[in-house]
mmCIF file of the N, C-alpha and C atoms, coordinates in Angstrom:
data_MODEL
# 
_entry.id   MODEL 
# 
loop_
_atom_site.group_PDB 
_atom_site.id 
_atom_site.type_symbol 
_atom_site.label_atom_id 
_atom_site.label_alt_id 
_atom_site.label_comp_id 
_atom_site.label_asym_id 
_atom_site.label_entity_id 
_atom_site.label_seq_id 
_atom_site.pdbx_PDB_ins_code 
_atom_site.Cartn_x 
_atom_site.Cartn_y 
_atom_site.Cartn_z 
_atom_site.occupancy 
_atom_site.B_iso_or_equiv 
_atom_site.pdbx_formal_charge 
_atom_site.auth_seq_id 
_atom_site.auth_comp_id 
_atom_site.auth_asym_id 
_atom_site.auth_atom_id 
_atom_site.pdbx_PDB_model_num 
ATOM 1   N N  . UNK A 1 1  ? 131.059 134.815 116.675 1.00 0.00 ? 1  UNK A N  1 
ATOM 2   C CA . UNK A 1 1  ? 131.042 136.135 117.261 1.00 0.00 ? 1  UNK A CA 1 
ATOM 3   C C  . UNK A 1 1  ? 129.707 136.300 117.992 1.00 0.00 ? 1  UNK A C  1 
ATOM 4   N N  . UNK A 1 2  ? 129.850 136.520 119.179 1.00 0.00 ? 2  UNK A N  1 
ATOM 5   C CA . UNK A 1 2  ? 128.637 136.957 120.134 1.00 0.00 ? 2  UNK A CA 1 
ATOM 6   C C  . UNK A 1 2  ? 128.028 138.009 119.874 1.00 0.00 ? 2  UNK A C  1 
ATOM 7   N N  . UNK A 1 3  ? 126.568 137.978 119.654 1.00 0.00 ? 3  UNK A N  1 
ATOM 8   C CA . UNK A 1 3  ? 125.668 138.879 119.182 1.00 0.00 ? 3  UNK A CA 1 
ATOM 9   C C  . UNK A 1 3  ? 124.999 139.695 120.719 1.00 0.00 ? 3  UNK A C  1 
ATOM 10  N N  . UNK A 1 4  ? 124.384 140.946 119.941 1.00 0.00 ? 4  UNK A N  1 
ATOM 11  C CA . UNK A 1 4  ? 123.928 141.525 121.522 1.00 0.00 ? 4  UNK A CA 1 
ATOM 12  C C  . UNK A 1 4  ? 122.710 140.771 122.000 1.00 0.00 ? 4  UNK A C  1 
ATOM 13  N N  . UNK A 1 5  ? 122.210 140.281 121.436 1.00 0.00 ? 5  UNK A N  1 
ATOM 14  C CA . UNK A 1 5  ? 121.299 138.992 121.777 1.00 0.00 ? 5  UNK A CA 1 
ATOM 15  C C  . UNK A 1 5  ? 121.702 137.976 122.622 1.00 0.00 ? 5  UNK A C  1 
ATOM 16  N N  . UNK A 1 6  ? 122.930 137.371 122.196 1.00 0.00 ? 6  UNK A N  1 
ATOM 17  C CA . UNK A 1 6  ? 123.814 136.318 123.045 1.00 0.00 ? 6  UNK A CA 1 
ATOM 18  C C  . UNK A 1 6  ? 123.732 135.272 122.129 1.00 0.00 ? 6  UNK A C  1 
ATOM 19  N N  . UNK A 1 7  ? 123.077 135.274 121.080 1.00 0.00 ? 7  UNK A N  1 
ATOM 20  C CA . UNK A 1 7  ? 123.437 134.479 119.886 1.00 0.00 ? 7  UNK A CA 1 
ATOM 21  C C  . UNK A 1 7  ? 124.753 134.613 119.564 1.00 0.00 ? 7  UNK A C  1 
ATOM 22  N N  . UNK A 1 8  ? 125.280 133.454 118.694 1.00 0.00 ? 8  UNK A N  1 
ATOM 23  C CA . UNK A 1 8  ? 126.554 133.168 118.003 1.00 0.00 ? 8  UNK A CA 1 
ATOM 24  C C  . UNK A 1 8  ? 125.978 133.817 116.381 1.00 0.00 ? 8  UNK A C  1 
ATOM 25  N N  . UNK A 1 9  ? 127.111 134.345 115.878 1.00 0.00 ? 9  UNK A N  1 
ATOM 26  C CA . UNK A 1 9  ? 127.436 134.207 114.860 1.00 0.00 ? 9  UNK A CA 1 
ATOM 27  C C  . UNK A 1 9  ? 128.579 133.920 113.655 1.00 0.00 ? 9  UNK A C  1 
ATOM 28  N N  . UNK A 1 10 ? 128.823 132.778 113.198 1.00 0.00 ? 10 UNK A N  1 
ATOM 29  C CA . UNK A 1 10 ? 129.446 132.190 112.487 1.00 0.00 ? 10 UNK A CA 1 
ATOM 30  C C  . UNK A 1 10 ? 130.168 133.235 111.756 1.00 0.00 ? 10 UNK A C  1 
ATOM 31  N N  . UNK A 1 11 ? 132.093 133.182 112.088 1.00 0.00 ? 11 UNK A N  1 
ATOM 32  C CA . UNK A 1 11 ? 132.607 134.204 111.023 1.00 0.00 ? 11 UNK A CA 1 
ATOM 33  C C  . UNK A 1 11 ? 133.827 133.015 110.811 1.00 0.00 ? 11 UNK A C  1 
ATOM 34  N N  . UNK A 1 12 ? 134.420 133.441 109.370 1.00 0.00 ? 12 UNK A N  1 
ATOM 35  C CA . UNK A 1 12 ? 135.383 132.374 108.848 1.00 0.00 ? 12 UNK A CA 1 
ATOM 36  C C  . UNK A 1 12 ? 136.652 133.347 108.540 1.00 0.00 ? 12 UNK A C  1 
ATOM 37  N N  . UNK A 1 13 ? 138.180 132.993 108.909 1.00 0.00 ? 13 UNK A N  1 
ATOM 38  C CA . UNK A 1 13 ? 138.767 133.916 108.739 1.00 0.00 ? 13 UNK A CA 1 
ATOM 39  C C  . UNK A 1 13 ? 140.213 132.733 107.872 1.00 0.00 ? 13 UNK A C  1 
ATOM 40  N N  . UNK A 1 14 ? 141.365 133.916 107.456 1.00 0.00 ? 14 UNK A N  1 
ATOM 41  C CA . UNK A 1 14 ? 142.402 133.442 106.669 1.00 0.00 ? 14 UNK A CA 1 
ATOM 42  C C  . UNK A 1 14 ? 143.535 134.202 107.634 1.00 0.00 ? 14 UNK A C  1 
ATOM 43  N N  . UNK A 1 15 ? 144.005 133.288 108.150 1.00 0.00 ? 15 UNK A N  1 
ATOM 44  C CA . UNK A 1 15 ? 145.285 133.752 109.028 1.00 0.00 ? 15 UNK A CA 1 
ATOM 45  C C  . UNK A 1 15 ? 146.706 133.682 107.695 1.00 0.00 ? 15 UNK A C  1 
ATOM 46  N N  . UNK A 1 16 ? 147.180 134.552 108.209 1.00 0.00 ? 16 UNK A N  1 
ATOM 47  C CA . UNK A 1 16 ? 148.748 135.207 107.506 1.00 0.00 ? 16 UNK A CA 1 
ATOM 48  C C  . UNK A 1 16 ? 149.844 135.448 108.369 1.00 0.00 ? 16 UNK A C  1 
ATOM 49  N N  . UNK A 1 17 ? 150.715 134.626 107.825 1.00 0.00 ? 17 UNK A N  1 
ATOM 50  C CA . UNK A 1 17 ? 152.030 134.576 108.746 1.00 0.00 ? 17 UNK A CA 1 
ATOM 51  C C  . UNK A 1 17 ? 153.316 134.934 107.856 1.00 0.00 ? 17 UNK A C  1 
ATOM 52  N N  . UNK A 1 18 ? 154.001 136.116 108.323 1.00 0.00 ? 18 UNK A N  1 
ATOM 53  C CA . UNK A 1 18 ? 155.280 136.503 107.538 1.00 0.00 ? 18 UNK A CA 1 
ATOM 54  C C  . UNK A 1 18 ? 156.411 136.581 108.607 1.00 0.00 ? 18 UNK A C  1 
ATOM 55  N N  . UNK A 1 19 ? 157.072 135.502 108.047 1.00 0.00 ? 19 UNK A N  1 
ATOM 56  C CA . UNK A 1 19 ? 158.822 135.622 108.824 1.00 0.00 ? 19 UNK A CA 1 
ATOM 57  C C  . UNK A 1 19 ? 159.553 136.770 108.503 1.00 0.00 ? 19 UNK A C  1 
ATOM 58  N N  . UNK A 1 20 ? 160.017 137.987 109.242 1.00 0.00 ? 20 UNK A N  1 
ATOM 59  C CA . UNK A 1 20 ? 161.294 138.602 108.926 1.00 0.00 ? 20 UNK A CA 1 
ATOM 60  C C  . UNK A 1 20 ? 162.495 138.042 109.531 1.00 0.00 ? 20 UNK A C  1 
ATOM 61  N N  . UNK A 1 21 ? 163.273 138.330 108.479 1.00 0.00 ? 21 UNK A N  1 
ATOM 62  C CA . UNK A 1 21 ? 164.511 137.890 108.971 1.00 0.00 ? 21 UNK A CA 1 
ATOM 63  C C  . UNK A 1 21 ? 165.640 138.724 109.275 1.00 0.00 ? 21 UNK A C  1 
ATOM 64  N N  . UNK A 1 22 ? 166.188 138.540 110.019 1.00 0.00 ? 22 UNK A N  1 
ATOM 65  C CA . UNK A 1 22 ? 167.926 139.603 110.118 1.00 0.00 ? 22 UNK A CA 1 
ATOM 66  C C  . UNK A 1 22 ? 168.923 139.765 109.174 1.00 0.00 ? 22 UNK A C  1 
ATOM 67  N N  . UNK A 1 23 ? 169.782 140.422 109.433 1.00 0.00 ? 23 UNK A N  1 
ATOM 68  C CA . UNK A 1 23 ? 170.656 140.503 108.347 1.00 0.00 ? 23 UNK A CA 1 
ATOM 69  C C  . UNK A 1 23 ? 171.450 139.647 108.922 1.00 0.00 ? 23 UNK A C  1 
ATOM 70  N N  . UNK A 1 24 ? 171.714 138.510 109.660 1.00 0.00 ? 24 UNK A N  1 
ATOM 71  C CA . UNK A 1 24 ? 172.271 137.002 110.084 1.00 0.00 ? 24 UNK A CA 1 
ATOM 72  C C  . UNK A 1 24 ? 171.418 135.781 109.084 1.00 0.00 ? 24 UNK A C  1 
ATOM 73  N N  . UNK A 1 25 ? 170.619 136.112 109.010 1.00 0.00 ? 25 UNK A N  1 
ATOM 74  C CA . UNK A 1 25 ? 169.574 135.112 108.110 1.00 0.00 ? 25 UNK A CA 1 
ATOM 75  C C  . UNK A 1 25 ? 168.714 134.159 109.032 1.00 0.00 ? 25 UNK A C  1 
ATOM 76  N N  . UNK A 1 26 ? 168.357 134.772 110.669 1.00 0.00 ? 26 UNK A N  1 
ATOM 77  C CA . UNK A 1 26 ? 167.549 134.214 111.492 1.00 0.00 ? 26 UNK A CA 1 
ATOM 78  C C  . UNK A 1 26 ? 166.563 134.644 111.791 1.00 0.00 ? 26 UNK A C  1 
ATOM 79  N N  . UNK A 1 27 ? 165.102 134.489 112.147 1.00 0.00 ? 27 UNK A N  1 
ATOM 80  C CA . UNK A 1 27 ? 163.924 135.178 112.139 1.00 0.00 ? 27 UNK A CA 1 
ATOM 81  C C  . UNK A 1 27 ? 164.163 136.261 113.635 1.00 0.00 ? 27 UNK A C  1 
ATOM 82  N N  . UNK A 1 28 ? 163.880 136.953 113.160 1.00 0.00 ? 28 UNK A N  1 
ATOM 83  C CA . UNK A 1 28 ? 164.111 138.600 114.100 1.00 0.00 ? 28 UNK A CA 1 
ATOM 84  C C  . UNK A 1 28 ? 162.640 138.393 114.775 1.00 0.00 ? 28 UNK A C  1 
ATOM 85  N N  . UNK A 1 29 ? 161.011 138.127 113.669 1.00 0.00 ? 29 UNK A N  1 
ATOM 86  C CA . UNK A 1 29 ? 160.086 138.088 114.690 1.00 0.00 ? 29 UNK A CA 1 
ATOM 87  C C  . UNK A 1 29 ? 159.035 137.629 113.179 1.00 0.00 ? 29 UNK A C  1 
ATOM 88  N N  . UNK A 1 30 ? 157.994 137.290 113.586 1.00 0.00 ? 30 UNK A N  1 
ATOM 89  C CA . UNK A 1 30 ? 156.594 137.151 113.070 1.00 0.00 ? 30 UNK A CA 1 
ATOM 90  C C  . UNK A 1 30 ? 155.444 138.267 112.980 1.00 0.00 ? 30 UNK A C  1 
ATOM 91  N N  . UNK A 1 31 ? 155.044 138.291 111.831 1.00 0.00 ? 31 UNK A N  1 
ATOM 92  C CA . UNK A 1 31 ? 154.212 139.331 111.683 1.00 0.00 ? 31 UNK A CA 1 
ATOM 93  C C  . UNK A 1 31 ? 152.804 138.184 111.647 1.00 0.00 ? 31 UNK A C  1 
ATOM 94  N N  . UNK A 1 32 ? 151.896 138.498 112.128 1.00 0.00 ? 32 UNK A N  1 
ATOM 95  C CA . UNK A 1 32 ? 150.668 137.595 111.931 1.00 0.00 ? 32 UNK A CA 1 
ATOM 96  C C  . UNK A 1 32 ? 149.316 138.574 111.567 1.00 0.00 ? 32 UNK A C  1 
ATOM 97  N N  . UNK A 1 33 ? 148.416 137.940 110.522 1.00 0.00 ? 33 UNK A N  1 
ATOM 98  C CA . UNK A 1 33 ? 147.041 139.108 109.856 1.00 0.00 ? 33 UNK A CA 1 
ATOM 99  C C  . UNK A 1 33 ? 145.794 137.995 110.110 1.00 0.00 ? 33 UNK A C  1 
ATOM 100 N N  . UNK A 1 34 ? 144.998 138.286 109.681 1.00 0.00 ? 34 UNK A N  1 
ATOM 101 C CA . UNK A 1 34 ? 143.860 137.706 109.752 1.00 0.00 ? 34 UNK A CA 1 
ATOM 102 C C  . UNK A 1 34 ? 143.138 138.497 108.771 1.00 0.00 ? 34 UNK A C  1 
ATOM 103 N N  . UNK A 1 35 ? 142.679 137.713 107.956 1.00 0.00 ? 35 UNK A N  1 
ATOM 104 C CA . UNK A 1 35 ? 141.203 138.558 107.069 1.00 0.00 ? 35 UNK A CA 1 
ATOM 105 C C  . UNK A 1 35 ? 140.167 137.637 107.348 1.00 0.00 ? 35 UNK A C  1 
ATOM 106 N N  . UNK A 1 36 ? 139.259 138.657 107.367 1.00 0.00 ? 36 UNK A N  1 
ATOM 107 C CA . UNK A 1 36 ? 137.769 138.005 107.186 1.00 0.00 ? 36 UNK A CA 1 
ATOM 108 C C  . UNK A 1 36 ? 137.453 137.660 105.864 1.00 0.00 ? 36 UNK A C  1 
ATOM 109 N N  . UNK A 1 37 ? 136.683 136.431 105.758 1.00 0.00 ? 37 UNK A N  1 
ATOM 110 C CA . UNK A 1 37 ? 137.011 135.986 104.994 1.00 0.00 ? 37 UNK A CA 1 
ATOM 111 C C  . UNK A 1 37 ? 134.959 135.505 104.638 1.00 0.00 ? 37 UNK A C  1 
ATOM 112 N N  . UNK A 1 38 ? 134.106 135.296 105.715 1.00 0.00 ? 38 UNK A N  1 
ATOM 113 C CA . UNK A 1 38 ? 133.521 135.051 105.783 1.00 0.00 ? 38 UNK A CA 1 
ATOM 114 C C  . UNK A 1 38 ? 132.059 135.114 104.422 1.00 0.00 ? 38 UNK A C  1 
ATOM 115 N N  . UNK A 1 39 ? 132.163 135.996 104.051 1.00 0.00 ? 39 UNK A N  1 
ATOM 116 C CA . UNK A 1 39 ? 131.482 136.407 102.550 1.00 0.00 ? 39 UNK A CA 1 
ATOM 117 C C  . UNK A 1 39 ? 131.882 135.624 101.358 1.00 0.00 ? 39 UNK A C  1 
ATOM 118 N N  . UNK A 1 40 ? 133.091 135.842 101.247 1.00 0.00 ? 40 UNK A N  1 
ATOM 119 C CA . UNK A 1 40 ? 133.176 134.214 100.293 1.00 0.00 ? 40 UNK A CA 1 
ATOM 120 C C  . UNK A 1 40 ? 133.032 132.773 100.601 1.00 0.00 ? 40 UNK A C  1 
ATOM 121 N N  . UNK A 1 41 ? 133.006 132.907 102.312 1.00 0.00 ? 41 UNK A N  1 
ATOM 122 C CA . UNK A 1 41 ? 132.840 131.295 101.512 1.00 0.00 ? 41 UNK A CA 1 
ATOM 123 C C  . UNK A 1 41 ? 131.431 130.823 101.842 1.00 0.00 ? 41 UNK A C  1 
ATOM 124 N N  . UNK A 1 42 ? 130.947 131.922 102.029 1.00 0.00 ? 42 UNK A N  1 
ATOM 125 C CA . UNK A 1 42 ? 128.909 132.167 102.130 1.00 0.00 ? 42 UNK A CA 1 
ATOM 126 C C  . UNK A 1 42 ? 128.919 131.836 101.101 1.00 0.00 ? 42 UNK A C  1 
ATOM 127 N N  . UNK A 1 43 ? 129.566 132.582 99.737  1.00 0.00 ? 43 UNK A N  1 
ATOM 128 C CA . UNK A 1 43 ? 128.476 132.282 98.448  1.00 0.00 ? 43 UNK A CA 1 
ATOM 129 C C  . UNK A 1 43 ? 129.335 131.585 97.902  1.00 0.00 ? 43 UNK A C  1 
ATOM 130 N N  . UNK A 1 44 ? 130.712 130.410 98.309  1.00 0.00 ? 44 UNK A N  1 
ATOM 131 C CA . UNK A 1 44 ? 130.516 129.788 98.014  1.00 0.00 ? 44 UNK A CA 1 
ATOM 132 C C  . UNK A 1 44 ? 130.132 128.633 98.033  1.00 0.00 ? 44 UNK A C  1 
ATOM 133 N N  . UNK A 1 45 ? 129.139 128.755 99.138  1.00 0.00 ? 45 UNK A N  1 
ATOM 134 C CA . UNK A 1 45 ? 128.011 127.677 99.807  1.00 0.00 ? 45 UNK A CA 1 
ATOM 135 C C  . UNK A 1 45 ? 127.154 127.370 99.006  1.00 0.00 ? 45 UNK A C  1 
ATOM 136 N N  . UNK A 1 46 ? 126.792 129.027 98.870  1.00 0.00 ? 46 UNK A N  1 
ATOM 137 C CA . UNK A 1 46 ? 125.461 129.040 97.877  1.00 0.00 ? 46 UNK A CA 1 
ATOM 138 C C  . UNK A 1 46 ? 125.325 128.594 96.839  1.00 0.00 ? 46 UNK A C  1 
# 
């Protein structure tokens, strides 16, 4: 992530993907999330 400096800063994320399906039993569409995730896996660096 670009800082107002123009530095980078390192973020780590957990993408999430959920199929819905129809009442045919075929995917109608994708729901997609993202969490930040970045704080855990800082300390569990540390």
């Amino acid at each position: 992530m670009e800082q107002p400096d123009g530095s980078f800063e390192t973020r780590y994320w957990k993408p999430t993907f959920l199929s819905v399906f129809g009442e045919d039993g075929q995917v109608e569409f994708v729901l997609h999330g993202a969490d930040d995730v970045t704080a855990e896996v800082l300390a569990e660096e540390a």
